[in-house]
mmCIF file as gemmi writes it, N, C-alpha and C atoms, coordinates in Angstrom:
data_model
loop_
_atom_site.group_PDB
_atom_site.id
_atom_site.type_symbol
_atom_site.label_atom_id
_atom_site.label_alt_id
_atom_site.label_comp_id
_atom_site.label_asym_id
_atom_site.label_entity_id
_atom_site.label_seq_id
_atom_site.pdbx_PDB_ins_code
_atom_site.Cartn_x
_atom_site.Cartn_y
_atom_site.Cartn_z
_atom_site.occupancy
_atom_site.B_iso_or_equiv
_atom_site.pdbx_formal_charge
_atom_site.auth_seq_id
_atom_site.auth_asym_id
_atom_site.pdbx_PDB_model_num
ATOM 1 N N . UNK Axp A 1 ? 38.446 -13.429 -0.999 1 0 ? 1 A 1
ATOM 2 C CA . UNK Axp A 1 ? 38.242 -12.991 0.362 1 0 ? 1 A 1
ATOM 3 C C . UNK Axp A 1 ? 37.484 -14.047 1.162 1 0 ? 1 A 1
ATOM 4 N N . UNK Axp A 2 ? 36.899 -15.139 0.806 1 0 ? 2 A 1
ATOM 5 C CA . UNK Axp A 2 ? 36.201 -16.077 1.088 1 0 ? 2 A 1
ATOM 6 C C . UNK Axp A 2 ? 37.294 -16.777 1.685 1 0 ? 2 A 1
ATOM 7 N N . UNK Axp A 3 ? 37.886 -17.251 1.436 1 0 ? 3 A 1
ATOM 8 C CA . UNK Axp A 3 ? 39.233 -18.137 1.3 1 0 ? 3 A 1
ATOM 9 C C . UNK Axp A 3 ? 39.441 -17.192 3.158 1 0 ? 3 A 1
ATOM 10 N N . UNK Axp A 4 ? 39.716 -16.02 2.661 1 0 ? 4 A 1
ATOM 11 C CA . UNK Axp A 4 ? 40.577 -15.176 3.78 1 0 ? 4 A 1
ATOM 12 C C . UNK Axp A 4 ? 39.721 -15.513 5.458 1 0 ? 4 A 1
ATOM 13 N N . UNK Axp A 5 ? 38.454 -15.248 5.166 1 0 ? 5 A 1
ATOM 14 C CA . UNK Axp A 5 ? 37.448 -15.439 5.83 1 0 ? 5 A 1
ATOM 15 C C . UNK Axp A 5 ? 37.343 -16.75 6.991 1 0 ? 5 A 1
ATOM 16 N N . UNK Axp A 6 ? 37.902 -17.989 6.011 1 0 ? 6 A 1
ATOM 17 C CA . UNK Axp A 6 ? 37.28 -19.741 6.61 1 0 ? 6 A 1
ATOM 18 C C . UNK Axp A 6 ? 38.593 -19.406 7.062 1 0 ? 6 A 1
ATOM 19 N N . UNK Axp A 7 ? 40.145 -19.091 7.011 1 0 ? 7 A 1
ATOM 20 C CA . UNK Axp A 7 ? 41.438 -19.753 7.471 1 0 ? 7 A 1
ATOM 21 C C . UNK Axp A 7 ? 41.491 -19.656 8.743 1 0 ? 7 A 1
ATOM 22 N N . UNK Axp A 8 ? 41.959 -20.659 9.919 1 0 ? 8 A 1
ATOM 23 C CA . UNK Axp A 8 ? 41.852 -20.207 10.869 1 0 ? 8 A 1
ATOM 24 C C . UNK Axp A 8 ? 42.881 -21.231 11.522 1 0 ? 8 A 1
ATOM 25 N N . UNK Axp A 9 ? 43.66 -20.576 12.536 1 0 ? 9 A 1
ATOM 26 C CA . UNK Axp A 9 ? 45.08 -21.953 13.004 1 0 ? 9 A 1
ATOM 27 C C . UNK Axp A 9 ? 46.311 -20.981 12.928 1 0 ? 9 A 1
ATOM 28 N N . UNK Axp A 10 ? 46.585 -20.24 11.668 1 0 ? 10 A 1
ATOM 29 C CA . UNK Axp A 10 ? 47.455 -20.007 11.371 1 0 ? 10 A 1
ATOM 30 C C . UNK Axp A 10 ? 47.701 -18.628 10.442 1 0 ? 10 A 1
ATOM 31 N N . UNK Axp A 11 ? 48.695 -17.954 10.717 1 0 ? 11 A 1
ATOM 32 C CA . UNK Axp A 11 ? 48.574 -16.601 10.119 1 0 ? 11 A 1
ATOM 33 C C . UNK Axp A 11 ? 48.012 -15.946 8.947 1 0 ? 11 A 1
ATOM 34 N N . UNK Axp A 12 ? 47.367 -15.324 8.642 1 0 ? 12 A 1
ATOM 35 C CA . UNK Axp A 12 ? 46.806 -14.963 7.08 1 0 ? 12 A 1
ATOM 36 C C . UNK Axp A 12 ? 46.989 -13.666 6.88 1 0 ? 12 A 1
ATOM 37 N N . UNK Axp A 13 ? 47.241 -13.022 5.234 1 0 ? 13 A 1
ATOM 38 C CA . UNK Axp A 13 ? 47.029 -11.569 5.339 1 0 ? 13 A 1
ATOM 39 C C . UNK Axp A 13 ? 47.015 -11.038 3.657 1 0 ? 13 A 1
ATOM 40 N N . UNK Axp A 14 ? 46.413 -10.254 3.882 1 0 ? 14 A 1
ATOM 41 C CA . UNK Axp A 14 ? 45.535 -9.991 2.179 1 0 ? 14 A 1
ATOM 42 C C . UNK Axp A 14 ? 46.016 -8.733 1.947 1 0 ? 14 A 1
ATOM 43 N N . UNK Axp A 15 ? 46.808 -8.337 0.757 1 0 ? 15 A 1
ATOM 44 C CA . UNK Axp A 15 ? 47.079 -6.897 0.626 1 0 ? 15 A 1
ATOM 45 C C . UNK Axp A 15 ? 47.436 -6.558 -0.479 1 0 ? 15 A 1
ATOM 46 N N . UNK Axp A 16 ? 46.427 -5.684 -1.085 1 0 ? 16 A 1
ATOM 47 C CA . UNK Axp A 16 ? 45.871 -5.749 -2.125 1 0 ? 16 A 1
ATOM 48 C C . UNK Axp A 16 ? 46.286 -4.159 -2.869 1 0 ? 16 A 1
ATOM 49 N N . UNK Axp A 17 ? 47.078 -4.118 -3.696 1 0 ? 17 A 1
ATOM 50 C CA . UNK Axp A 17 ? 47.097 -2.609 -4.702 1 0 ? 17 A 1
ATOM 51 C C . UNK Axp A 17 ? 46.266 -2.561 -5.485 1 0 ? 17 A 1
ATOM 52 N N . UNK Axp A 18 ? 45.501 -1.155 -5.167 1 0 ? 18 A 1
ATOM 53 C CA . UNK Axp A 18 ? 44.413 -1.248 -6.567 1 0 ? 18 A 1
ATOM 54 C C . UNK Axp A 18 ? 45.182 -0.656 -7.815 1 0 ? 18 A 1
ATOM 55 N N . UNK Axp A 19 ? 46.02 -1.062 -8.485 1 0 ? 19 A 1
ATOM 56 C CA . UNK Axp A 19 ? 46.786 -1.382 -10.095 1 0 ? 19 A 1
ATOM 57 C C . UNK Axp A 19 ? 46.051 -2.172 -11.252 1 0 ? 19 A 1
ATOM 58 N N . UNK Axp A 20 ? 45.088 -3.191 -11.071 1 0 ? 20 A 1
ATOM 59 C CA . UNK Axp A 20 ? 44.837 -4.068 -11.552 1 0 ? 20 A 1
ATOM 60 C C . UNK Axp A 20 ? 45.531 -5.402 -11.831 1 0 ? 20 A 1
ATOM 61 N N . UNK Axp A 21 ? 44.678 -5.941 -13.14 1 0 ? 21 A 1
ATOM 62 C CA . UNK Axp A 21 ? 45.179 -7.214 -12.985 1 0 ? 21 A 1
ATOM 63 C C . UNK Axp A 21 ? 46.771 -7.27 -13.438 1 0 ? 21 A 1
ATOM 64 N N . UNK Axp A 22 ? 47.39 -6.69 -14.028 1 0 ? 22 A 1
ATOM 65 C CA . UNK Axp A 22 ? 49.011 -6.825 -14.494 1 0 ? 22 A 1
ATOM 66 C C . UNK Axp A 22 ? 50.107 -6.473 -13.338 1 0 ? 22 A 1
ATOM 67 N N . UNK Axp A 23 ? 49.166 -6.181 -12.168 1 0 ? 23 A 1
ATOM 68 C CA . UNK Axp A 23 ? 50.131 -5.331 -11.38 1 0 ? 23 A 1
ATOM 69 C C . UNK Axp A 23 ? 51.046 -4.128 -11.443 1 0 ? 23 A 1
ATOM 70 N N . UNK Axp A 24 ? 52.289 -3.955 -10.912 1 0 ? 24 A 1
ATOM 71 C CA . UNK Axp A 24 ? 53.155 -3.254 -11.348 1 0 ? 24 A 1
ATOM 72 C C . UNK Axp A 24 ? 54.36 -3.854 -11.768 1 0 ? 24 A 1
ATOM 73 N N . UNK Axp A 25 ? 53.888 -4.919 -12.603 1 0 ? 25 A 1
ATOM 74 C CA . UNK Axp A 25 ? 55.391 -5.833 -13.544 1 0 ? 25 A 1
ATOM 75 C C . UNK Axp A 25 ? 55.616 -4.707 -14.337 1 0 ? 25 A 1
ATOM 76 N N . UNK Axp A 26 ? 55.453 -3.997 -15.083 1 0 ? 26 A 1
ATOM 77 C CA . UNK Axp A 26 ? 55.927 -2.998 -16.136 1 0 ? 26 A 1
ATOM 78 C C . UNK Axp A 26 ? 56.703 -1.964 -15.664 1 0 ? 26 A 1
ATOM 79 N N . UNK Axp A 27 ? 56.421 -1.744 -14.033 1 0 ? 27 A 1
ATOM 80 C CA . UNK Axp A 27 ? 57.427 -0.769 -13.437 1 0 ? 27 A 1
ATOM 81 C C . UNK Axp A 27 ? 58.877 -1.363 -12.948 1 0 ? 27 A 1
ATOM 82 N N . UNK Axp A 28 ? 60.133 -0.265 -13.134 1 0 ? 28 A 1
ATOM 83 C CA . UNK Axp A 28 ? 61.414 -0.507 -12.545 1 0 ? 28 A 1
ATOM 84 C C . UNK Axp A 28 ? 61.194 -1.574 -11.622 1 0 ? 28 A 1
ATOM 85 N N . UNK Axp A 29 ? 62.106 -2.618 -11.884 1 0 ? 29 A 1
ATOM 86 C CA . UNK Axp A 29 ? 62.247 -3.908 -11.039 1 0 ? 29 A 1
ATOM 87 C C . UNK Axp A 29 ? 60.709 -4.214 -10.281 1 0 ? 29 A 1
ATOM 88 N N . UNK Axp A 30 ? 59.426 -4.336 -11.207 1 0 ? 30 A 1
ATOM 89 C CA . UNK Axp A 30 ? 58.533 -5.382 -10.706 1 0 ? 30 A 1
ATOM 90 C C . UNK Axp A 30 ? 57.676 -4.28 -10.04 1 0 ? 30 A 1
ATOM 91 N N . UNK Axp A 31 ? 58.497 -2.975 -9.731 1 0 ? 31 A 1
ATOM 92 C CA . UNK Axp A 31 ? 57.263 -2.298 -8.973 1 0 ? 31 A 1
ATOM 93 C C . UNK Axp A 31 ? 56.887 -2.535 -7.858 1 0 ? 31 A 1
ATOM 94 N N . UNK Axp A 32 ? 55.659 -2.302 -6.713 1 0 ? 32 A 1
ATOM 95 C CA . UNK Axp A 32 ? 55.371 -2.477 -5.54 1 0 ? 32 A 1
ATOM 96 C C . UNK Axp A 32 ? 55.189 -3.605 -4.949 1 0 ? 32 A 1
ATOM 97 N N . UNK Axp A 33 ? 54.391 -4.327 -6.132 1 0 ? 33 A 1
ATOM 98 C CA . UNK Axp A 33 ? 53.928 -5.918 -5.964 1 0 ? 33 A 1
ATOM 99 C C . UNK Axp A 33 ? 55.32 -6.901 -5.896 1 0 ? 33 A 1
ATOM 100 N N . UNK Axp A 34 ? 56.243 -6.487 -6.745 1 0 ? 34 A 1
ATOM 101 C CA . UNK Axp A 34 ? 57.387 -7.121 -6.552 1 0 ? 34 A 1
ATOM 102 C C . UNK Axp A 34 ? 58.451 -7 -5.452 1 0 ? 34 A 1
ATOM 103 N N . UNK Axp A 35 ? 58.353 -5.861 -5.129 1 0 ? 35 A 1
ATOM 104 C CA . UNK Axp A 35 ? 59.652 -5.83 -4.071 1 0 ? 35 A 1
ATOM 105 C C . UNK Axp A 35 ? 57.96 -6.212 -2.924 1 0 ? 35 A 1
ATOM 106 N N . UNK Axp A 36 ? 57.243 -6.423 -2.206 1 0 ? 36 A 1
ATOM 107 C CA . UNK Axp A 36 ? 56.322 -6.91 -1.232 1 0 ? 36 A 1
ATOM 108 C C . UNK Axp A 36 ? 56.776 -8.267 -1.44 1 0 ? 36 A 1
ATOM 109 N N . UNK Axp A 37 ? 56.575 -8.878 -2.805 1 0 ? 37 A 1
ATOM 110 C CA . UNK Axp A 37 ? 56.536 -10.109 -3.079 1 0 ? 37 A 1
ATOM 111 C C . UNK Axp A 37 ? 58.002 -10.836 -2.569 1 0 ? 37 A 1
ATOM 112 N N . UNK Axp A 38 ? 58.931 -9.603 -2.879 1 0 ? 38 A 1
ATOM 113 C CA . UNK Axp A 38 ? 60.723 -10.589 -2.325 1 0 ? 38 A 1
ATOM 114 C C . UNK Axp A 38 ? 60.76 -10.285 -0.785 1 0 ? 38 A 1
ATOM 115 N N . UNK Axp A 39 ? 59.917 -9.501 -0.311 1 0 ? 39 A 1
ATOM 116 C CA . UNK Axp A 39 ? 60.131 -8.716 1.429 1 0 ? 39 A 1
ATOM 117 C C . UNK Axp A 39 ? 59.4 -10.113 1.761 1 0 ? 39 A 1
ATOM 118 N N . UNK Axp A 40 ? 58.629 -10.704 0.949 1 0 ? 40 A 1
ATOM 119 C CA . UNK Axp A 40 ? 57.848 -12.073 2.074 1 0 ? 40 A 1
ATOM 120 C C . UNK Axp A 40 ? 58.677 -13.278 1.873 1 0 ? 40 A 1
ATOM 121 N N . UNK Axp A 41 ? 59.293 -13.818 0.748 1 0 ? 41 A 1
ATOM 122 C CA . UNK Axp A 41 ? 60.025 -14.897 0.304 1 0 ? 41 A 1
ATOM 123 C C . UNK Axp A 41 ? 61.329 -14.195 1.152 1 0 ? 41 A 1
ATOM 124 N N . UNK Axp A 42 ? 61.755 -13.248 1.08 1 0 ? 42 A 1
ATOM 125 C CA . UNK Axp A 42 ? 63.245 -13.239 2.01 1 0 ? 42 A 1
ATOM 126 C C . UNK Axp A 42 ? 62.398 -13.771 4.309 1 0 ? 42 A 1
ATOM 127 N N . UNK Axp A 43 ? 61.702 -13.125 3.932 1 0 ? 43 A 1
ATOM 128 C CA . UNK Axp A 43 ? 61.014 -13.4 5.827 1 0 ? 43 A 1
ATOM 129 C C . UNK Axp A 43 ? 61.095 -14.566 5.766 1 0 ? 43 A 1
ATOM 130 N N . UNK Axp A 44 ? 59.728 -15.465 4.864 1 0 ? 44 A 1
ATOM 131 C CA . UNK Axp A 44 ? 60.079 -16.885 5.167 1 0 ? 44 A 1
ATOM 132 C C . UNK Axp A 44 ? 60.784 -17.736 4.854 1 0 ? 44 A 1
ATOM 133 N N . UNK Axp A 45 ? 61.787 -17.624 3.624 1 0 ? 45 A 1
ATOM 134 C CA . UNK Axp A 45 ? 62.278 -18.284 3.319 1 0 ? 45 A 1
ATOM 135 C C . UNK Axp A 45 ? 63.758 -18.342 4.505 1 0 ? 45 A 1
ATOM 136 N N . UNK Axp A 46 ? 63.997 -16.752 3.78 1 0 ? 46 A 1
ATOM 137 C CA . UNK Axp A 46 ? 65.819 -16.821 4.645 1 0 ? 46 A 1
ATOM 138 C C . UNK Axp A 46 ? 65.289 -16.075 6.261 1 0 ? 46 A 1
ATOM 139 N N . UNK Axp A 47 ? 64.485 -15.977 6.673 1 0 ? 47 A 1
ATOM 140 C CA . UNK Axp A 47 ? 64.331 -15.766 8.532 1 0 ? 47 A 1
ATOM 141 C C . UNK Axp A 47 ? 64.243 -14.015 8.608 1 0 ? 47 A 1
ATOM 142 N N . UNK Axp A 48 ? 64.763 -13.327 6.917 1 0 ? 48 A 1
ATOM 143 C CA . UNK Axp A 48 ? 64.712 -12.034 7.021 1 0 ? 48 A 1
ATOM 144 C C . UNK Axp A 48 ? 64.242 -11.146 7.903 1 0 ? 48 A 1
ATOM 145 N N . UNK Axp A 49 ? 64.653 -10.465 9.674 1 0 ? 49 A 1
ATOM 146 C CA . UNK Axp A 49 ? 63.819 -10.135 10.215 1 0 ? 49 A 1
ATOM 147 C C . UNK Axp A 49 ? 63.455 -8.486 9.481 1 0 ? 49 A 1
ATOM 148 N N . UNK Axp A 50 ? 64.655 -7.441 8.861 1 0 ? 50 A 1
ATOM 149 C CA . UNK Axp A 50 ? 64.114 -6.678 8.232 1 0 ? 50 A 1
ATOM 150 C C . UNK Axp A 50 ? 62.569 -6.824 7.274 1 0 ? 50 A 1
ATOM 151 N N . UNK Axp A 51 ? 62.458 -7.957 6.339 1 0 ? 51 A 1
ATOM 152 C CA . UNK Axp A 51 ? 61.552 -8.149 5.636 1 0 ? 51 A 1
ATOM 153 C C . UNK Axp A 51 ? 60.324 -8.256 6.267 1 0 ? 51 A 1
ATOM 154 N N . UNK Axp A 52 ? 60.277 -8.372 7.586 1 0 ? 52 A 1
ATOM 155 C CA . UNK Axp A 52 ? 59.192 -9.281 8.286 1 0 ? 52 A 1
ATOM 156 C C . UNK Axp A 52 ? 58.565 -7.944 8.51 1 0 ? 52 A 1
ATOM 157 N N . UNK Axp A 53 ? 59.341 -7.094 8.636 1 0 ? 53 A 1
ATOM 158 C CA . UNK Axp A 53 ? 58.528 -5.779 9.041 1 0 ? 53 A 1
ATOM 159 C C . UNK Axp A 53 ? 58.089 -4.765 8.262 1 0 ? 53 A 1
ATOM 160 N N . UNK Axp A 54 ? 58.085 -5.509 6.753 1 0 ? 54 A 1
ATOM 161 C CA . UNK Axp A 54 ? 56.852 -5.099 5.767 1 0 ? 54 A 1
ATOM 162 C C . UNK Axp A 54 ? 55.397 -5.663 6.205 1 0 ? 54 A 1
ATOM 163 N N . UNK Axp A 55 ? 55.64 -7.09 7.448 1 0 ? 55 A 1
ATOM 164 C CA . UNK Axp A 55 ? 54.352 -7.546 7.249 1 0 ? 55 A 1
ATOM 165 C C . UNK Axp A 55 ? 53.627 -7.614 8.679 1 0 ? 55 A 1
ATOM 166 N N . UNK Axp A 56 ? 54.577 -7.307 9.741 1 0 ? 56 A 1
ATOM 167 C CA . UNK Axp A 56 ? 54.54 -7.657 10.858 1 0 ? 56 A 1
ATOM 168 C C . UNK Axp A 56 ? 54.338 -6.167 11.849 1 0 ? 56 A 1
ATOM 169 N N . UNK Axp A 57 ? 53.497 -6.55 13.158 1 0 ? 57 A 1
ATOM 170 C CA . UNK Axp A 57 ? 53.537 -5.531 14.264 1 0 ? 57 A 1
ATOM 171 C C . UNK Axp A 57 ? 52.746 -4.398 13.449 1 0 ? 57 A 1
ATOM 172 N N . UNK Axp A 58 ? 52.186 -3.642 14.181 1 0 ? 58 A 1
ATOM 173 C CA . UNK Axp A 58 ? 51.56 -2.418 14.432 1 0 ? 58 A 1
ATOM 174 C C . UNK Axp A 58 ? 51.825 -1.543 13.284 1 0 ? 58 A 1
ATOM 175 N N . UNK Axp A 59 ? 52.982 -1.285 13.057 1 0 ? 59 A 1
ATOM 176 C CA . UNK Axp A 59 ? 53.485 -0.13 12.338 1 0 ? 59 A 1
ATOM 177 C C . UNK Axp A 59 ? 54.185 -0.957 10.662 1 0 ? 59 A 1
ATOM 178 N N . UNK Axp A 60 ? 53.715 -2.313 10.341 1 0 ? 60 A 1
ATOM 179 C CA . UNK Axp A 60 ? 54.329 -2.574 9.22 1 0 ? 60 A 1
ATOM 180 C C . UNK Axp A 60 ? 54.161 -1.614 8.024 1 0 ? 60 A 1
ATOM 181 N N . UNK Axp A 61 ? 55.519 -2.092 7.111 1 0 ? 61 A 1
ATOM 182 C CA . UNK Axp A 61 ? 55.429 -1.085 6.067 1 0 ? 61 A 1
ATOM 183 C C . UNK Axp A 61 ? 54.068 -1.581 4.985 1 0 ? 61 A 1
ATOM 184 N N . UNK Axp A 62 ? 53.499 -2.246 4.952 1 0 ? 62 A 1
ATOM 185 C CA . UNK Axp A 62 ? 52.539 -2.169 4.384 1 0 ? 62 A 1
ATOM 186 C C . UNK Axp A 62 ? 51.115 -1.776 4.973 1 0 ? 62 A 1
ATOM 187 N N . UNK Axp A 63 ? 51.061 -1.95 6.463 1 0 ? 63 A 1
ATOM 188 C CA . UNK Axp A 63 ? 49.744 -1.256 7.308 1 0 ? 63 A 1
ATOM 189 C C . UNK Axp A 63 ? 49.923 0.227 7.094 1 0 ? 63 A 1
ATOM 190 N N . UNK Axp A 64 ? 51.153 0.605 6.863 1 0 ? 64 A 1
ATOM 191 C CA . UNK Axp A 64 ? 50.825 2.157 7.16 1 0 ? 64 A 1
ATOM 192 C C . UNK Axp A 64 ? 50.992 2.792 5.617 1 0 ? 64 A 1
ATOM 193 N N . UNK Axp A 65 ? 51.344 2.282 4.535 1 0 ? 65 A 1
ATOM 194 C CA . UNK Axp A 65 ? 51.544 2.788 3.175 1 0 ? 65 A 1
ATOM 195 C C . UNK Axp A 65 ? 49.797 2.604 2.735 1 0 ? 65 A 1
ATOM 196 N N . UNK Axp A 66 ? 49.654 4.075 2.741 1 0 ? 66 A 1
ATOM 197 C CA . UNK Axp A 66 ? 48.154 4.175 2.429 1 0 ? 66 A 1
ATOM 198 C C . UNK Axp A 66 ? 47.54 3.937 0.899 1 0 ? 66 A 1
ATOM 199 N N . UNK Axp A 67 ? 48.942 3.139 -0.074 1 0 ? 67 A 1
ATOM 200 C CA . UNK Axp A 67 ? 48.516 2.988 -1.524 1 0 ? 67 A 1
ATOM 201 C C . UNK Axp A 67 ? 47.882 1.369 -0.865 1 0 ? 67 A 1
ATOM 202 N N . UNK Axp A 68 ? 48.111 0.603 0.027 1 0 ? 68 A 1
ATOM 203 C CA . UNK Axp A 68 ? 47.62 -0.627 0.194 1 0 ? 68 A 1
ATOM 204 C C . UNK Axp A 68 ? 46.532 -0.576 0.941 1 0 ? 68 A 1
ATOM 205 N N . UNK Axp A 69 ? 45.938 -2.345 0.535 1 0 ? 69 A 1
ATOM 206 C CA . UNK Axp A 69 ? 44.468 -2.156 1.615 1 0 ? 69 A 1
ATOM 207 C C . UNK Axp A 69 ? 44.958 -3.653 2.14 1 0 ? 69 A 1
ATOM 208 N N . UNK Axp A 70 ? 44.764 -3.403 4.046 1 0 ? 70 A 1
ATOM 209 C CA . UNK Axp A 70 ? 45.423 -4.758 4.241 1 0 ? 70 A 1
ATOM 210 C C . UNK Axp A 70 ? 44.583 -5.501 5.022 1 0 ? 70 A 1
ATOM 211 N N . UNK Axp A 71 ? 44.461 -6.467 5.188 1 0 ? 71 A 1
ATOM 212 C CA . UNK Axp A 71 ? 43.601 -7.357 6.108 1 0 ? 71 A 1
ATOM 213 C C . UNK Axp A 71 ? 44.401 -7.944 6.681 1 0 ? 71 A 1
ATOM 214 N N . UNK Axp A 72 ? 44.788 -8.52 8.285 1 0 ? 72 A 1
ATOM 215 C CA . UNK Axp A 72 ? 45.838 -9.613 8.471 1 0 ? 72 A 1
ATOM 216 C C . UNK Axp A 72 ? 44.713 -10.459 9.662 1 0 ? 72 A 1
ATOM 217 N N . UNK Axp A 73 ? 45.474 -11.305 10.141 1 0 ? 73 A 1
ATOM 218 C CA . UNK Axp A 73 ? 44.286 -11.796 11.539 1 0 ? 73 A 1
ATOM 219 C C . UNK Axp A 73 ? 45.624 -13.457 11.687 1 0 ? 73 A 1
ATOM 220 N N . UNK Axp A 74 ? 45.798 -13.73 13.048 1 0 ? 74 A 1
ATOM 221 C CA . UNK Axp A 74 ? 47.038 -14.561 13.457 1 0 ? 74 A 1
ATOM 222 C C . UNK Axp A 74 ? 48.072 -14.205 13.893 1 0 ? 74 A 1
ATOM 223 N N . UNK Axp A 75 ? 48.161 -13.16 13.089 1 0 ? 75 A 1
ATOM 224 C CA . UNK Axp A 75 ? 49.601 -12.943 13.614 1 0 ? 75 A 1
ATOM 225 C C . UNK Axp A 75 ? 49.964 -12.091 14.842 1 0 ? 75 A 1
């Protein structure tokens, strides 16, 4: 969170399942952490605008899924 704290220029955002350290790799296809993890590599990689709105605007699917805790600031 230190890290999260100094970044400044450019978009940042912290979002965190309390699962622990293994995540949810043991669940159907990777679990929560995994499909978050392909919703951000499809946004930036392929322009995904569906994906973007796991992370993006007011109402993203991760601001409002109350299993996450999110921090963002830039965007």
């Amino acid at each position: 969170m230190d890290d999260f704290a100094k970044i400044a220029g450019v978009p940042v955002m912290t979002a965190n399942l309390e699962v622990g350290h293994g995540g949810t790799i043991s669940q159907p296809n990777g679990g929560l952490v995994a499909a978050a993890s392909v919703a951000w590599l499809d946004w930036q990689l392929n322009g995904d605008t569906q994906a973007a709105k796991w992370f993006t605007g007011p109402d993203c699917r991760l601001c409002t899924d109350p299993r996450w805790k999110v921090q963002r600031k830039g965007f």
